[in-house]
C-alpha positions in Angstrom: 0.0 0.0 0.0 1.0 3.6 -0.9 -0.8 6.6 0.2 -0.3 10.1 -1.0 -0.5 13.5 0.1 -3.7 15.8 -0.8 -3.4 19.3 -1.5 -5.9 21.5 -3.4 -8.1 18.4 -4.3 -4.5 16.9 -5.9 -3.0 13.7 -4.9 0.9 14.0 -4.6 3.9 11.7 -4.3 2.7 8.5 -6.1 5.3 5.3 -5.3 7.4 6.4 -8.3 7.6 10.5 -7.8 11.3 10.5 -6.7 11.0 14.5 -6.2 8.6 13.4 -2.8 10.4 11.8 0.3 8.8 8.5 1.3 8.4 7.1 4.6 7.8 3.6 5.8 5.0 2.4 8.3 5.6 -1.2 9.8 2.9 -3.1 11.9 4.4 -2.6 15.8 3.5 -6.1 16.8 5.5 -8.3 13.9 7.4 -5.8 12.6 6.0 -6.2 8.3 5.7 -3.4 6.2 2.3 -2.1 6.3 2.9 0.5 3.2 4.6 3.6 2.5 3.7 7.4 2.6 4.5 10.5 0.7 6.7 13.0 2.7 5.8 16.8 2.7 8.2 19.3 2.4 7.9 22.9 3.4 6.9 24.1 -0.2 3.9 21.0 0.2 2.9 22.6 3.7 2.9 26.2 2.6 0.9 25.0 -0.9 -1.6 23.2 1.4 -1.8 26.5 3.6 -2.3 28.6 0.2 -5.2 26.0 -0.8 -6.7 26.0 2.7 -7.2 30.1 2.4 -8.4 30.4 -0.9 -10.9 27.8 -0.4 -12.2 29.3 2.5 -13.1 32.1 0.6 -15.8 30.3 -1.1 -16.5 27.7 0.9 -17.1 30.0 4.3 -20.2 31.0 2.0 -21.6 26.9 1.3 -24.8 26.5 2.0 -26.0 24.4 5.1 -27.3 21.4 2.6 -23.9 21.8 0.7 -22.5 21.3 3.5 -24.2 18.3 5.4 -24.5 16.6 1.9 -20.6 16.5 1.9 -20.6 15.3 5.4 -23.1 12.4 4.7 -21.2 11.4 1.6 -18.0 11.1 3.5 -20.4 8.9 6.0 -21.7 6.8 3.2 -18.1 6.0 2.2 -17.0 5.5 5.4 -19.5 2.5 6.0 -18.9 1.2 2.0 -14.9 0.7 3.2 -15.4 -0.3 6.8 -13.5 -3.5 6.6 -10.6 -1.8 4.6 -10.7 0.7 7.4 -10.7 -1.4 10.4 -8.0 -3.7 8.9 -5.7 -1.2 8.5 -5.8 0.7 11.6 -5.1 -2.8 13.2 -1.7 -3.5 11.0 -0.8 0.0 11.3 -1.3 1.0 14.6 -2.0 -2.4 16.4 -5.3 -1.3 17.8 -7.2 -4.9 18.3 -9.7 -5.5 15.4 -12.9 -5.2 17.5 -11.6 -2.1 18.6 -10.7 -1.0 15.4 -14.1 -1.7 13.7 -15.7 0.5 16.7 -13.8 3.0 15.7 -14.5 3.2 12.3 -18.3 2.9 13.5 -17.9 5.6 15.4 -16.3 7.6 12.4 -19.1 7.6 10.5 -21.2 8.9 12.9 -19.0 11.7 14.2 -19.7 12.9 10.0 -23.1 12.2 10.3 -23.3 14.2 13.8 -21.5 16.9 12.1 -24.0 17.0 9.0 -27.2 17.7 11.3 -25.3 20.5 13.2 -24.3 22.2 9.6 -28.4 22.3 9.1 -29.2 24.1 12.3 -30.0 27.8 12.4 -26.5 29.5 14.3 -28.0 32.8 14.6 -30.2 34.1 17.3 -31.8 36.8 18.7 -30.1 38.9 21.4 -32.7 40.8 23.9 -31.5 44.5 24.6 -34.8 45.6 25.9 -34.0 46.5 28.8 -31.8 49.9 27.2 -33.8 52.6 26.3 -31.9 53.0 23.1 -32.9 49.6 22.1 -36.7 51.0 20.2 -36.8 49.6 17.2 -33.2 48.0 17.2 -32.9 44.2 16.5 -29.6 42.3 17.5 -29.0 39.1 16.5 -25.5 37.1 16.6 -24.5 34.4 14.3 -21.7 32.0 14.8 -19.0 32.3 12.0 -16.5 30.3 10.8 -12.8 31.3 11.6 -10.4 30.5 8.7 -8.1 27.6 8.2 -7.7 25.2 11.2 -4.4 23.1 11.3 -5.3 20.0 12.9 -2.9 17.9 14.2 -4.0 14.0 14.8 -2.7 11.7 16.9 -1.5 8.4 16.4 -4.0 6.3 18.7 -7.2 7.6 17.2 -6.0 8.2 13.8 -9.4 8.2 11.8 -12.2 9.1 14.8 -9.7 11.8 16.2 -9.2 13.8 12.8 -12.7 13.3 12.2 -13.3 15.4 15.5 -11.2 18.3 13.8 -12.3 17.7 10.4 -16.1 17.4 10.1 -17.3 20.1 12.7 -14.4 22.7 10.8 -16.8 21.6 7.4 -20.0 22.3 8.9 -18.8 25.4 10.6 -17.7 26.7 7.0 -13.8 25.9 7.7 -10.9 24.7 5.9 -8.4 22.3 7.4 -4.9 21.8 6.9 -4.4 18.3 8.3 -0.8 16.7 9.4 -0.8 13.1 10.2 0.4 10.9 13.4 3.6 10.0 12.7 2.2 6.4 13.4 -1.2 5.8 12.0 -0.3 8.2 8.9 -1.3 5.5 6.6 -5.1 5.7 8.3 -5.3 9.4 8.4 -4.5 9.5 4.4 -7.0 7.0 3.5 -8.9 9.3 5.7 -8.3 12.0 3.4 -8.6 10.3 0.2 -12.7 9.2 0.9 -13.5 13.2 1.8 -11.8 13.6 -1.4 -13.9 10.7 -3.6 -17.3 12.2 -1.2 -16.7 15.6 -3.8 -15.2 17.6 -1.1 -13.9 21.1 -3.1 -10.5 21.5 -3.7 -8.0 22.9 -0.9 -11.1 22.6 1.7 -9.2 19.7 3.2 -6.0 18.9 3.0 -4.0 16.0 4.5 -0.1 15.7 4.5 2.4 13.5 6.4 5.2 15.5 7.7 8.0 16.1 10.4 6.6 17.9 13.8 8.9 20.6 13.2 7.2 21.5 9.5 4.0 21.5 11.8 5.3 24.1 14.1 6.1 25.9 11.6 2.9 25.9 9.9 1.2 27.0 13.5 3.0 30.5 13.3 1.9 31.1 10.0 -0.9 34.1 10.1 -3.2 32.3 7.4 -3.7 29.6 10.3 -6.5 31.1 12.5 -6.7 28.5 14.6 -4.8 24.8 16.0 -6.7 21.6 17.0 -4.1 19.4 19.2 -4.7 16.3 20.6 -0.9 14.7 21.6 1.3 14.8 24.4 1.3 17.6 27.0 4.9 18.6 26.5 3.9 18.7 22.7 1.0 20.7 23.6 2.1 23.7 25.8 5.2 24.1 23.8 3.3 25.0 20.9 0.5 27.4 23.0 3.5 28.9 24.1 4.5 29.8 20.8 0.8 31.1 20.1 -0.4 33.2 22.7 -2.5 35.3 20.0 -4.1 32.4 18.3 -7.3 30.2 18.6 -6.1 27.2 20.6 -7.5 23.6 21.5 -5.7 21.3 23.3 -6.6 17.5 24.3 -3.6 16.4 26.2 -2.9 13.1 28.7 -5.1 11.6 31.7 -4.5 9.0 33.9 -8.2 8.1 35.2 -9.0 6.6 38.3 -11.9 4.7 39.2 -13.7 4.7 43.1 -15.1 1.8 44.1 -17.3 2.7 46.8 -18.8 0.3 49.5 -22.1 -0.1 48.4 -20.7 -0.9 44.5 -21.3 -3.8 42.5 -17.7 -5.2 42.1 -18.5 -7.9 40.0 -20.1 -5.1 37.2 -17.2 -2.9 38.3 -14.6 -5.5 37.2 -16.7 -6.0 33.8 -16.4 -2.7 32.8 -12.8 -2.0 34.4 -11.0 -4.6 32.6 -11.4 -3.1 29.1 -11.3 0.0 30.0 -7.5 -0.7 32.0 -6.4 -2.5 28.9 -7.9 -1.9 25.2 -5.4 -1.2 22.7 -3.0 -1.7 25.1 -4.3 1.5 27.3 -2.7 3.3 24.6 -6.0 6.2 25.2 -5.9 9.3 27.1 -8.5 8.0 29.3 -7.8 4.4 29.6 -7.9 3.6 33.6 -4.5 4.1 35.3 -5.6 4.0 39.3 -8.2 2.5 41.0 -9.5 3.0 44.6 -11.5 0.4 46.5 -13.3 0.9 49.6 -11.4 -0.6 52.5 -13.9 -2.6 53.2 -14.4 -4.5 49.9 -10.8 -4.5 48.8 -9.8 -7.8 49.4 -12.4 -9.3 47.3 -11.5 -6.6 44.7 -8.1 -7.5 44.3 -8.5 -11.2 44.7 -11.5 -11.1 41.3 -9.8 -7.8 39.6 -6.5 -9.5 39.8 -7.7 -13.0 37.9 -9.7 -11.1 35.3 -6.7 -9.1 34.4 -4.7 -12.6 34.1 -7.4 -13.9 31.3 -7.0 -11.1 29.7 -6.2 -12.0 25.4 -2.8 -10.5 24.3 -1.5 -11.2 20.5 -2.1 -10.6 17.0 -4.8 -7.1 16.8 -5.7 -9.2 13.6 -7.4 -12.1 16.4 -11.2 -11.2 17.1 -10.6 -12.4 20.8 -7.4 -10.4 21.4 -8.2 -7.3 23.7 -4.8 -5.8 24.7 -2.5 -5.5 21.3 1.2 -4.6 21.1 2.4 -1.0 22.0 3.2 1.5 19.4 6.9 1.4 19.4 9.2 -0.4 21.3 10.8 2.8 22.9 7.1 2.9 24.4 7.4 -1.1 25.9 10.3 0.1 27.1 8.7 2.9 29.0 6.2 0.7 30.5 8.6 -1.7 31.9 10.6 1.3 33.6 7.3 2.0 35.2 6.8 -1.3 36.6 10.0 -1.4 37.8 9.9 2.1 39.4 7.3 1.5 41.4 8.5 -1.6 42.9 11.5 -0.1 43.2 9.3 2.3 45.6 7.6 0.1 47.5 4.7 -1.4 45.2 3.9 -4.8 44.5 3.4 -6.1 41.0 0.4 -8.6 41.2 0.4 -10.2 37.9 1.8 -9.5 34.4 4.1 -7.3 33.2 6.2 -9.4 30.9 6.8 -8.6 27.8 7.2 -10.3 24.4 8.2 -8.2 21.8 6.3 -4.7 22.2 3.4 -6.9 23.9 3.4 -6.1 27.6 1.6 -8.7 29.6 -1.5 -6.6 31.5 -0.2 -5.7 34.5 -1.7 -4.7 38.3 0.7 -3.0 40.9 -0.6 -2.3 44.4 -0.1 0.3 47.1 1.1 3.3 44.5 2.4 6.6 45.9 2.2 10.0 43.6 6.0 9.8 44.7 6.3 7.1 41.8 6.7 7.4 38.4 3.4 5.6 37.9 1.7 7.9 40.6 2.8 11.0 38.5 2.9 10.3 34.8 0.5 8.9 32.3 1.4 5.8 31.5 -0.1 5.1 28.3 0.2 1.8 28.6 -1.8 -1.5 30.2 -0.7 -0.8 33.7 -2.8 -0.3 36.4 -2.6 0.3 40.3 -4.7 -0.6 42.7 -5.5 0.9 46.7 -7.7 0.9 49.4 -9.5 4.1 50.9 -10.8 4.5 53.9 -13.3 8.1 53.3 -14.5 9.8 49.9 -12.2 12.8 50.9 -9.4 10.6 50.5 -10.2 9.1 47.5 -11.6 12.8 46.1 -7.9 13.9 47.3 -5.9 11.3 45.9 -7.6 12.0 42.4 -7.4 16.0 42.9 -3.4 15.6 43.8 -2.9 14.5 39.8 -1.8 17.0 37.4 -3.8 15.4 34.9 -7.6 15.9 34.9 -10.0 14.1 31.9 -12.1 11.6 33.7 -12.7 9.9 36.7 -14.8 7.3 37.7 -17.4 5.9 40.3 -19.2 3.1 40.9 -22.2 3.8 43.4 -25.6 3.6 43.5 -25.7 6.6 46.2 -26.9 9.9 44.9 -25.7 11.7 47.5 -22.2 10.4 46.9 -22.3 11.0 43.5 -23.3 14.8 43.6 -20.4 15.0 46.1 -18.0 13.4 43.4 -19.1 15.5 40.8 -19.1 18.9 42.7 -15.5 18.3 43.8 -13.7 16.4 41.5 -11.0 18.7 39.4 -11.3 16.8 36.1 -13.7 17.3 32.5 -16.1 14.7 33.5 -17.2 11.9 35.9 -18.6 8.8 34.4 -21.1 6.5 36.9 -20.8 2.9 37.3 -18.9 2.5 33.9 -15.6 2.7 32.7 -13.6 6.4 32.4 -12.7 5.5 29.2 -16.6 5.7 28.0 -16.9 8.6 25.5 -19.4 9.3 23.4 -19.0 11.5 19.8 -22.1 13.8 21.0 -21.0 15.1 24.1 -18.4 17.5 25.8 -15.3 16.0 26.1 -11.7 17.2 27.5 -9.4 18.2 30.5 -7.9 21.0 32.6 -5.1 20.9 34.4 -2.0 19.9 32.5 -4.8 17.4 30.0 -5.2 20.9 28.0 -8.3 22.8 27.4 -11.1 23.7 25.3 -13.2 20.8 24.3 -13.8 18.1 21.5 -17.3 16.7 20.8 -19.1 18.0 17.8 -21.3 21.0 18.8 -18.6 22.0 21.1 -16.0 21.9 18.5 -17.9 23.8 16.0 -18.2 26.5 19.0 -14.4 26.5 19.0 -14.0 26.8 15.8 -16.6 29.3 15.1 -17.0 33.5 16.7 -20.2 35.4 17.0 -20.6 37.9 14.5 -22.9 40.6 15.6 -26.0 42.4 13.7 -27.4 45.5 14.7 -30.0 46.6 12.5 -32.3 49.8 13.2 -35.9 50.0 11.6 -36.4 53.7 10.4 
């Protein structure tokens, strides 16, 4: 497989185009060559920038119904290719192929999502009766697209992620200058190429595989009105540091912790822990990294949490009943390892797993963490988990508060009371009941604060980002 760059509604760098670098993507978990990429230059990035703002000259003017008929194309295709889609994302990127096919599920329906939100009225009426001067005034504001986005994708969600940048941008009446993960480039490409064949207009998006540092450099430029993040936090802040005058999104790391309080159901806790501990590896910025049991249900916790983690499928993404694939890289097995052995180097226990084989680490549980450790401070990334008692919710409300990370958190109660206390104190974006912190859904609000970034993802609330009120004042003689 070769995939190519798009630029103004042109494919570039075919497999024999020697004046376009080429990079090679490899599946992490055997090593075989997936397929190869075109490489963008700077002259590629700044034609994909020219393209991005001359298309958004016209296309800031579409029509609603131009627009969610683009969308619903790109949904349509979507579907057509699903198995192509899912396929690849698991060679590429290793994600498990269940996982992978409920991505590309979810893919289409982040389009679709955006399509309805392109046919909603955005303007509305602004009351200023209560001025005197306000006889016979009418005000109405109406949201307005902001110019070209660069959106920068990471390599975990490398179809459902750019989605999140790219369709609300299209319904808002933006144009996107996409770069790829560095890993997952292959995905976000063929991501490109189907908004392409849907009849999206030339330069409105347009996809390239580059080096991070041609990225940075495109942030700076003034055509770019706005950036859409999603990577690491060190990524992240460097480059809003470098933009204090622009639009800026960031989704940044987590590492969620679930409570499970006394009066929980441990046996549905453990059902929906396990996945959400170690899918794809717990390569997801809010896969579960901590968990807190009540003191006085702990030992039955870690004795039934601890042998579900140890049947957990590890292997080929390709197997349907594999749930935790390889790591990206091996740099990042290696990471997770010096995490294990950090924290027993500390004090913790390691429970079960942690061996590796190849860039497949064996799911792991380590008790009795301390935010002294490694484990206890960064996000792992990675199918570790830790496990503690607590004795009272203000400990356990503490222990998730004292992270510098803050996306979601988790509880499993049926007490109302508890959970109102939960929500009204815990520092993080959201609080998921009796499920899994990694439970996100393509509708609603979703991001951090802390060092996990700000602004947030979701359709409607992306199109808000990526969108200012534009004010009419209109006096009737």
């Amino acid at each position: 497989m070769h995939q190519e760059l798009l630029i103004n509604g042109v494919f570039i760098g075919g497999p024999c185009d020697q004046s376009i670098g080429k990079t090679q993507h490899s599946s992490p978990y055997d090593g075989k060559l997936v397929g190869t990429a075109a490489e963008a230059g700077w002259s590629e990035f700044t034609a994909a920038i020219d393209a991005a703002e001359t298309a958004f000259e016209s296309w800031q003017f579409s029509t609603p119904k131009t627009r969610a008929d683009l969308l619903n194309r790109v949904a349509f295709l979507v579907r057509e290719r699903f198995t192509e889609l899912a396929e690849l994302m698991a060679e590429e990127i290793g994600k498990p192929i269940t996982q992978s096919e409920a991505e590309v599920t979810r893919l289409a329906i982040t389009f679709e999502l955006a399509a309805k939100l392109a046919l909603q009225n955005h303007t509305r009426e602004i009351d200023v009766s209560h001025d005197s001067c306000s006889k016979n005034v009418r005000v109405t504001a109406t949201r307005v697209p902001v110019g070209p986005i660069l959106a920068i994708v990471p390599y975990n969600w490398p179809l459902n992620l750019a989605a999140h940048k790219i369709a609300p941008a299209l319904a808002a009446g933006n144009t996107v200058v996409v770069k790829t993960p560095s890993m997952g480039t292959l995905c976000t490409l063929a991501l490109g190429r189907i908004i392409h064949e849907a009849g999206c207009p030339d330069g409105v998006v347009n996809v390239l595989n580059t080096v991070p540092a041609l990225a940075q450099k495109a942030a700076l430029d003034p055509r770019i009105k706005m950036l859409s993040f999603t990577g690491s936090p060190q990524v992240g802040w460097m480059l809003k540091e470098l933009l204090p005058k622009k639009r800026v999104s960031l989704e940044l790391g987590g590492d969620a912790t679930a409570v499970i309080a006394p009066d929980s159901d441990i046996d549905h806790a453990i059902e929906k822990l396990i996945p959400g501990a170690f899918a794809y590896a717990g390569q997801i910025c809010i896969s579960l990294q901590h968990i807190l049991c009540h003191e006085t249900r702990y030992l039955e916790f870690r004795e039934k949490f601890t042998r579900a983690t140890e049947s957990v499928q590890t292997g080929n993404p390709l197997d349907r009943t594999v749930t935790c694939g390889p790591m990206i890289s091996s740099e990042a097995a290696d990471n997770a390892i010096a995490l294990i052995e950090d924290a027993e180097n500390h004090g913790a226990k390691l429970l079960t797993g942690g061996h590796r084989i190849g860039n497949i680490i064996e799911p792991a549980v380590i008790e009795s963490p301390t935010r002294q450790m490694r484990i206890g401070i960064e996000e792992a990334f990675a199918p570790l988990v830790t496990i503690q008692s607590y004795s009272t919710d203000d400990q356990a409300i503490n222990w998730i508060n004292s992270s510098q990370f803050g996306i979601h958190a988790a509880l499993f109660t049926q007490d109302q009371a508890r959970i109102q206390t939960y929500f009204n104190n815990l520092e993080t974006g959201g609080l998921i009941i009796n499920n899994s912190p990694s439970l996100r859904f393509d509708a609603m609000p979703y991001g951090g604060i802390k060092n996990s970034g700000f602004g947030r993802e979701g359709v409607a609330n992306t199109f808000h980002e990526m969108t200012e009120d534009k004010v009419l004042v209109q006096t009737e003689n």
